[in-house]
FISE-591760 format. One record per residue (C-alpha): x, y, z; residue in three letters. Coordinates in steps of 0.02 Angstrom, whole numbers, padded with zeros to 5 digits, always signed. Layout:
XYZALA...
% end
This chain:
-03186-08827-02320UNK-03103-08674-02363UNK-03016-08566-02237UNK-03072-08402-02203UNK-02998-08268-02273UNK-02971-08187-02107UNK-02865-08343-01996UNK-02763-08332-01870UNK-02653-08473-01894UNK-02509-08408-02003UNK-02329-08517-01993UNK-02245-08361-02018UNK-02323-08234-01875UNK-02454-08239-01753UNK-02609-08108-01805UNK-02725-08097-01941UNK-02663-08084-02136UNK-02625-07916-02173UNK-02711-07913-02322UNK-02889-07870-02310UNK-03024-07953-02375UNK-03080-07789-02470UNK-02905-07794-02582UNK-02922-07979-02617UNK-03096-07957-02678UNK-03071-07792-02762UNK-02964-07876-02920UNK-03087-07914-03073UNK-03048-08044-03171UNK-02953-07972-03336UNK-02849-07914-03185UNK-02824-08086-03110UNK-02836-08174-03292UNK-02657-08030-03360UNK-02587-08075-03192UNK-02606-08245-03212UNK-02514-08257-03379UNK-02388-08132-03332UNK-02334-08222-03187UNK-02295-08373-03306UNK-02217-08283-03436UNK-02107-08212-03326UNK-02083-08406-03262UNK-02074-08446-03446UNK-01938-08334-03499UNK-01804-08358-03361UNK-01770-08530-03454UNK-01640-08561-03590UNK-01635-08494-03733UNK-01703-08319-03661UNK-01609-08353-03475UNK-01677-08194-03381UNK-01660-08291-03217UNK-01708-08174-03098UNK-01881-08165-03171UNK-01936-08335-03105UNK-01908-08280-02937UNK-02031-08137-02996UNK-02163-08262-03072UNK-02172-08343-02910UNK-02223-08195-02811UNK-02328-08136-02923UNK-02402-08296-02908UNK-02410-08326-02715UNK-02509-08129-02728UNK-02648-08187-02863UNK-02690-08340-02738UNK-02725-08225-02599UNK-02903-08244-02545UNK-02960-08339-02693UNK-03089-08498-02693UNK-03018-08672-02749UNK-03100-08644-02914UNK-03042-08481-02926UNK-02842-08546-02870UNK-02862-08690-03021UNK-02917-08549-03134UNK-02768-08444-03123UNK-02632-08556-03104UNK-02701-08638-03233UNK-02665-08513-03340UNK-02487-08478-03253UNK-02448-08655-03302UNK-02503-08619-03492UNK-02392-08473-03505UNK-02251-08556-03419UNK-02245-08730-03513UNK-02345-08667-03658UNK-02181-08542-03763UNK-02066-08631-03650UNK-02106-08803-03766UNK-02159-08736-03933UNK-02024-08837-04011UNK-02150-08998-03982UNK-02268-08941-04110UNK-02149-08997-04255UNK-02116-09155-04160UNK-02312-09193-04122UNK-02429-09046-04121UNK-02580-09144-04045UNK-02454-09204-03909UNK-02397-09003-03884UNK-02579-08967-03872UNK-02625-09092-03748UNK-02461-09076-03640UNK-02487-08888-03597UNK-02669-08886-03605UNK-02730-09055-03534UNK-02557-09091-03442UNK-02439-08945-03372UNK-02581-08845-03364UNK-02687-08953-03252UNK-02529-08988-03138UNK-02484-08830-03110UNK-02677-08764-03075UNK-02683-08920-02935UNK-02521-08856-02856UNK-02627-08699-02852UNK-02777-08759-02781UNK-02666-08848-02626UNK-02565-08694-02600UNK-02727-08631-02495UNK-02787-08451-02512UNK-02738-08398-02345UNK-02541-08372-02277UNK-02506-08539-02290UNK-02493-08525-02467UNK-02322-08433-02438UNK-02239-08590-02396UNK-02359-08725-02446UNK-02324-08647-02638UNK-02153-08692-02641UNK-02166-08857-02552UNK-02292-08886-02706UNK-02192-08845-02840UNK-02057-08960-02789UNK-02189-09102-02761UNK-02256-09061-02945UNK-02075-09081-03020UNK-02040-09229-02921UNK-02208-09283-03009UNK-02130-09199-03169UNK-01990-09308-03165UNK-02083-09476-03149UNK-02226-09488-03237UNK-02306-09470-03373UNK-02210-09601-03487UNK-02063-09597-03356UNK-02055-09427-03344UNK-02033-09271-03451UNK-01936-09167-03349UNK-01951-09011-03443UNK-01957-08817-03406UNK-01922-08852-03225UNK-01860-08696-03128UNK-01680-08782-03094UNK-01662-08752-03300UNK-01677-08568-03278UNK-01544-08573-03155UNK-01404-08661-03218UNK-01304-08493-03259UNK-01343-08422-03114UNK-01270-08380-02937UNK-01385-08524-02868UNK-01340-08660-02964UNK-01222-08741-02850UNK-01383-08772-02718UNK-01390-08931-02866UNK-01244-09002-02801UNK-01324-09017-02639UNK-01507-09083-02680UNK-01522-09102-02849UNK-01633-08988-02963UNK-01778-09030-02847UNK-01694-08925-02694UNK-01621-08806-02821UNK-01817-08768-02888UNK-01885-08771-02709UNK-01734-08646-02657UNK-01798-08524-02821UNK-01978-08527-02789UNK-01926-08499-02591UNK-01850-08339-02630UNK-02005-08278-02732UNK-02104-08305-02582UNK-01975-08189-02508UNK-01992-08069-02646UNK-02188-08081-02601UNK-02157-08058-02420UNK-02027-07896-02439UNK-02154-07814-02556UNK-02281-07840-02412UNK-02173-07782-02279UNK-02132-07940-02189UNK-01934-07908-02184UNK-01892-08036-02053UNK-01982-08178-02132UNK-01904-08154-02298UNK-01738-08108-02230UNK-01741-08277-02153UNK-01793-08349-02304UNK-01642-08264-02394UNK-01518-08306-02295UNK-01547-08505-02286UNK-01556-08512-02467UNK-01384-08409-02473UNK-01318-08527-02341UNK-01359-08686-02440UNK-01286-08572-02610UNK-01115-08561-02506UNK-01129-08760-02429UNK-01141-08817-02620UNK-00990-08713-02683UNK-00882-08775-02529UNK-00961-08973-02581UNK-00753-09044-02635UNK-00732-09122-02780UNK-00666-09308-02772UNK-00470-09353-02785UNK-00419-09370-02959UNK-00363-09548-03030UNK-00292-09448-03177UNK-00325-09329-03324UNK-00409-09350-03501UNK-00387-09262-03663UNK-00561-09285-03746UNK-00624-09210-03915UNK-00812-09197-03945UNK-00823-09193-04125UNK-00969-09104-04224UNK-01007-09138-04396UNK-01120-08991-04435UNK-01257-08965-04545UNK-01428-08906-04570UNK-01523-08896-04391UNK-01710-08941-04417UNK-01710-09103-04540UNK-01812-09243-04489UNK-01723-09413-04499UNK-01837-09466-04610UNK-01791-09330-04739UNK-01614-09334-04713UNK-01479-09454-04808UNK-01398-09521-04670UNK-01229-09561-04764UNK-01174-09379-04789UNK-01193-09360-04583UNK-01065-09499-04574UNK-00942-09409-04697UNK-00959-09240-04627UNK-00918-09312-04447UNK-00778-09411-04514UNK-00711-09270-04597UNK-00722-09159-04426UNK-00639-09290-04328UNK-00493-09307-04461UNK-00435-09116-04402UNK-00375-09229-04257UNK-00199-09247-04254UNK-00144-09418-04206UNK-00098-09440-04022UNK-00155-09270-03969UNK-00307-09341-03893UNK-00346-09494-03788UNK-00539-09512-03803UNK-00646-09448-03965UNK-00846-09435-03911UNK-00945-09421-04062UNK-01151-09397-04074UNK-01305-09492-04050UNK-01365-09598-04190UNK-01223-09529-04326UNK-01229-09709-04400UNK-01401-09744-04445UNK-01421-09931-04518UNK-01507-10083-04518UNK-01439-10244-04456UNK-01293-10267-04346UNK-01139-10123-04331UNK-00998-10245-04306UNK-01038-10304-04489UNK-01086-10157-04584UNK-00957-10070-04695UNK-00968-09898-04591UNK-00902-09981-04429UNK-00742-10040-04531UNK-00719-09833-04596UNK-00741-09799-04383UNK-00591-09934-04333UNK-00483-09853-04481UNK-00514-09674-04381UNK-00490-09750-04218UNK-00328-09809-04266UNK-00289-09664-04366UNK-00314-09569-04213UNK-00215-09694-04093UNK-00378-09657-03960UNK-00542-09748-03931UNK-00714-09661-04026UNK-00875-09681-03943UNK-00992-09661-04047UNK-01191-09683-04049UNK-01265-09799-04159UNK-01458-09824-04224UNK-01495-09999-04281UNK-01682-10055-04371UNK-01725-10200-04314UNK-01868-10269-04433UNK-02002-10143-04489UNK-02082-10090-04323UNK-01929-10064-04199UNK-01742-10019-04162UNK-01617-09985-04040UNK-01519-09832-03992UNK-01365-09874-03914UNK-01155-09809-03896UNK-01007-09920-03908UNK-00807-09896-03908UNK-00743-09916-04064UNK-00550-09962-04028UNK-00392-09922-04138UNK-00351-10119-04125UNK-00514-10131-04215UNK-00615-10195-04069UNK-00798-10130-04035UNK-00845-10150-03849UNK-00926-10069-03707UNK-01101-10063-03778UNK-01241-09968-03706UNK-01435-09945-03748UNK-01538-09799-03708UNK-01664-09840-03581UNK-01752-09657-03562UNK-01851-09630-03726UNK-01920-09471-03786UNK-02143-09504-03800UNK-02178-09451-03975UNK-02012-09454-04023UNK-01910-09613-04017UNK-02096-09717-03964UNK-02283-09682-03969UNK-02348-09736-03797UNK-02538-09785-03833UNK-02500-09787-04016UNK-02672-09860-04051UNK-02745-09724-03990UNK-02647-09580-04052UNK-02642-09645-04230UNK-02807-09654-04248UNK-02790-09448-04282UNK-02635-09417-04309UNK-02558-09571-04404UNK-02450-09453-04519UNK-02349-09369-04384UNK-02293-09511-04280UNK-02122-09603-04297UNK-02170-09775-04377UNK-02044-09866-04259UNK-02049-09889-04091UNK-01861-09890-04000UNK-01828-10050-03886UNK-01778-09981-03737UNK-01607-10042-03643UNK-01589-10119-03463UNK-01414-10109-03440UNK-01302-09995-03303UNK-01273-09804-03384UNK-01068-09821-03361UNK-00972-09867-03511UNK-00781-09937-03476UNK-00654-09864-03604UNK-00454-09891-03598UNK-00440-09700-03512UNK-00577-09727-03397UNK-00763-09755-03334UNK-00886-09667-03438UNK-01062-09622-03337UNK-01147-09605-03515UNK-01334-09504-03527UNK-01380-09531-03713UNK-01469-09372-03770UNK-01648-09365-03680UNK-01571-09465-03539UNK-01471-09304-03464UNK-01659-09243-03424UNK-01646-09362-03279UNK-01532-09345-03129UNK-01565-09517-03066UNK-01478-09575-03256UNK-01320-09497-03250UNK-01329-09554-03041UNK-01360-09730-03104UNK-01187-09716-03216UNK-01065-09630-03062UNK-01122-09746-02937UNK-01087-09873-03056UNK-00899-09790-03056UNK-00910-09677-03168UNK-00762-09551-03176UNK-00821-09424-03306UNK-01004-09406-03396UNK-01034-09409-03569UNK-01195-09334-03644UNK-01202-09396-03861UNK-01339-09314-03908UNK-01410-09280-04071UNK-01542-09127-04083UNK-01553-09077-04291UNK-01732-09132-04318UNK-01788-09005-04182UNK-01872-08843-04225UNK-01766-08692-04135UNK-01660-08708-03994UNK-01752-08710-03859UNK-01730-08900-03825UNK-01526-08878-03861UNK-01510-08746-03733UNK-01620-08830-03607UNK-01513-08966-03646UNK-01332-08884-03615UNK-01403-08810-03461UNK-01478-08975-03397UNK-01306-09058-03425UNK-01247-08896-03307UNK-01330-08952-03164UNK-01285-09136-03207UNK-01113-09099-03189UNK-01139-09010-03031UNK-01240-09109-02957UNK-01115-09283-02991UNK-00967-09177-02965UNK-00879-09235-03144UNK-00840-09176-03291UNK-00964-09189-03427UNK-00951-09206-03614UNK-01090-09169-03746UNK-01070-09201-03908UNK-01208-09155-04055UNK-01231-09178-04232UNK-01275-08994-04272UNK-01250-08913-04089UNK-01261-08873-03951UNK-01098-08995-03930UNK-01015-08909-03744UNK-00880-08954-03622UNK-00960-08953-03422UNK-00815-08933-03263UNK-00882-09022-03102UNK-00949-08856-03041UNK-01080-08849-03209UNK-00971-08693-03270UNK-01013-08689-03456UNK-00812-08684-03520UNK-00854-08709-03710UNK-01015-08727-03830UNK-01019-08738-04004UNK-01114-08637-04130UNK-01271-08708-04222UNK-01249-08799-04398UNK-01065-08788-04384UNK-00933-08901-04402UNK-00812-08923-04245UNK-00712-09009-04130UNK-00697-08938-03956UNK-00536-09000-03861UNK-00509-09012-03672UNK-00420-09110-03542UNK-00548-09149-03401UNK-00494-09257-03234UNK-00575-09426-03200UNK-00650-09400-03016UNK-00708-09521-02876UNK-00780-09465-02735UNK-00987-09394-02725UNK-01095-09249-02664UNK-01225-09228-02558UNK-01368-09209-02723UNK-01248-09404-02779UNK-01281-09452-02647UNK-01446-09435-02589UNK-01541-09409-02744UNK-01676-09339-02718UNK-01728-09377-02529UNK-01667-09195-02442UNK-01788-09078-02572UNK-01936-09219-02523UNK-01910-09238-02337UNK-01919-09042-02325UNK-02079-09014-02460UNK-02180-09148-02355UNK-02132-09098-02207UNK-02182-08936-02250UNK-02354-08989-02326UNK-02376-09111-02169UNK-02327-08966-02008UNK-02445-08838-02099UNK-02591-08979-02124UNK-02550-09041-01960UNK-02568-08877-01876UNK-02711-08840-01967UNK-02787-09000-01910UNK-02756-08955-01735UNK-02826-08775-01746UNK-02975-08850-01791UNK-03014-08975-01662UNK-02969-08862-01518UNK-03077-08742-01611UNK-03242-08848-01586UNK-03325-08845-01416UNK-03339-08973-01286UNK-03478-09053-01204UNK-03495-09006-01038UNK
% end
């Protein structure tokens, strides 16, 4: 049963809404319908590569406002559509990937999601608060499921180079995307003239800003001088277009610029040696032990192996200078569409021709590689989506994060600079260093605050130097994963349902 447009009950104030019914029912529908899609364009654009940050907070009031007052059906509707504009631009890089996935993703998936957060949000005050609770419960949701997870868009992205990021190193990007759709419903509530509400509002969200700046880093067990080389090249080839030998030599030739001794870890890309059968016995893992000991320092470096016609694993090891490979770890977070077909049967029954013909075995080990200058936490490419990854890796001991990547068969940047930005809040929420290295860019060097200190250009061909600290110690977001952003949306959702519950019941008469 819907609540009446006209309740009483209100978490923030006692009274009736100040909105009345006469404005909520005066807005046609092209009104609602440009709202709608504004509101998630504005959502949509405060993400990397555009990064006009302060516009999500603006999306989210503008959102909260179109719910005002509207039926369930009419909620689902419009934030339907908010969802569509948000996830829809946001992903366009999909369609070269899969365009029936794209399709069904924004229309059929993000869409729906976000129109059901809209529907529980309520059309009365509630919505003010139960809103943001929702969001973070959507990209908890977001994070976990479908096929594991495809953590994408999520309003922690938009806010990895800005003031707020450091609210990651307290609860991860689920408190960090609560705390940004929080101060849109403060945005909503100073337009209205409800200063004391959203000055509350503001100031907790400041507060936990401030608590995650003053989280201290762990004691350092020493210092690193780490080179993440790039090869370059053309951005945009699919693997299965591309001659994977000349990616070898052009990486080979970027990490020779090395001078030997002047660096005590090389980190190259994802998948730069692309063969079938075992690396230890191929001829391009003896040219990688003459490098290593050119060098005098250990090379990780990602390796793709087929493994008869229908499979093959993704995996890094440490190539030594003695010659030794060790340290060996497969990707266990696969990209759907990309690196495996989840329901292939189904999917290639229409769309055969654009699906990757092998399926990648996923890995089961620990994400923390050992190498002779330290404990590696290691996110291959896709797997620095996922906070609980590079978590897995530090708790494991890992000192400093590495992030090989390899993004050249993407169409524009829009999954590179997600990624750099994701690897932002990684860093800040594990309090290490982090080290991404890509084929054709974005390769970037992360401090433990997520401060962006270097980022290479697209297609060329670079090595970026740095000396980074191997930390122990945790944060609060380390720590606790995920549990503080969840323990405050549900107990949001379960006070205001509770209450609402209770309002009822006392509402209804008694016998005499």
């Amino acid at each position: 049963m819907e609540q009446g447009p006209t309740s009483n009950v209100t978490p923030l104030r006692a009274g009736p809404d100040p909105a009345p019914a006469s404005r909520r029912g005066g807005r046609s529908l092209p009104v609602l319908v440009v709202a709608s899609l504004a509101a998630g364009a504005a959502i949509c654009v405060s993400m990397p590569p555009w990064g006009w940050w302060p516009l999500a907070l603006v999306g989210v009031a503008l959102w909260i406002w179109l719910l005002d007052g509207l039926s369930a059906r009419q909620r689902f509707v419009c934030s339907y559509l908010v969802g569509v504009a948000w996830f829809g631009p946001s992903t366009l890089w999909m369609w070269r990937l899969t365009a029936p996935g794209y399709v069904a993703a924004v229309l059929l998936g993000w869409g729906t999601l976000v129109g059901l957060v809209g529907v529980a949000a309520t059309r009365d005050q509630r919505r003010v608060l139960m809103l943001p609770a929702g969001i973070v419960l959507f990209e908890w949701f977001h994070t976990h499921a479908p096929f594991g997870g495809i953590p994408l868009s999520m309003l922690a992205t938009s806010q990895a180079a800005a003031p707020l990021r450091p609210i990651a190193a307290v609860g991860g990007p689920l408190l960090l995307g609560g705390a940004v759709a929080a101060l849109g419903a403060a945005a909503y509530l100073a337009v209205r003239g409800r200063w004391k509400p959203s000055a509350l509002i503001l100031l907790v969200v400041v507060g936990v800003a401030l608590a995650g700046v003053a989280v201290p880093l762990g004691s350092s067990s020493g210092s690193v001088r780490v080179a993440a080389v790039q090869g370059g090249g053309p951005q945009g080839t699919r693997f299965a277009e591309a001659d994977t030998e000349p990616v070898l030599e052009r990486h080979l030739a970027a990490s020779r610029t090395i001078e030997p001794g002047s660096v005590d870890l090389v980190v190259w890309p994802e998948n730069i040696v692309n063969i079938e059968g075992p690396f230890e016995q191929h001829p391009w893992a003896e040219r990688l032990r003459r490098e290593a000991a050119r060098v005098g320092a250990p090379i990780m470096v990602g390796v793709v192996e087929g493994v008869g016609d229908t499979e093959f694993v993704n995996y890094v090891v440490v190539v030594q200078p003695d010659g030794s490979i060790t340290g060996r770890f497969d990707k266990e977070r696969r990209v759907p569409f990309g690196e495996y077909v989840p329901l292939r049967g189904l999917f290639e029954s229409f769309a055969a021709g654009q699906l990757p013909p092998r399926d990648q075995i996923p890995g089961v080990g620990t994400a923390m590689v050992p190498t002779p200058v330290g404990d590696a936490a290691v996110a291959i490419s896709w797997e620095v989506f996922f906070s609980r990854r590079v978590r897995e890796g530090v708790r494991a001991g890992g000192e400093f994060v590495t992030n090989p990547t390899n993004g050249s068969s993407y169409w524009l940047t829009q999954i590179q600079t997600q990624q750099v930005a994701q690897s932002q809040l990684r860093a800040s929420e594990s309090g290490r260093w982090l080290v991404q290295a890509a084929p054709t860019g974005f390769s970037a060097i992360v401090d433990p605050r997520g401060r962006l200190l270097q980022r290479s250009d697209v297609g060329e061909a670079t090595v970026l130097r740095a000396t980074i600290e191997r930390l122990e110690g945790t944060t609060p977001a380390q720590s606790t994963g995920d549990l503080i952003p969840m323990v405050l949306a549900g107990g949001v959702v379960f006070s205001l349902l509770t209450a609402e519950w209770m309002r009822r019941r006392s509402a209804v008469p008694t016998r005499a």
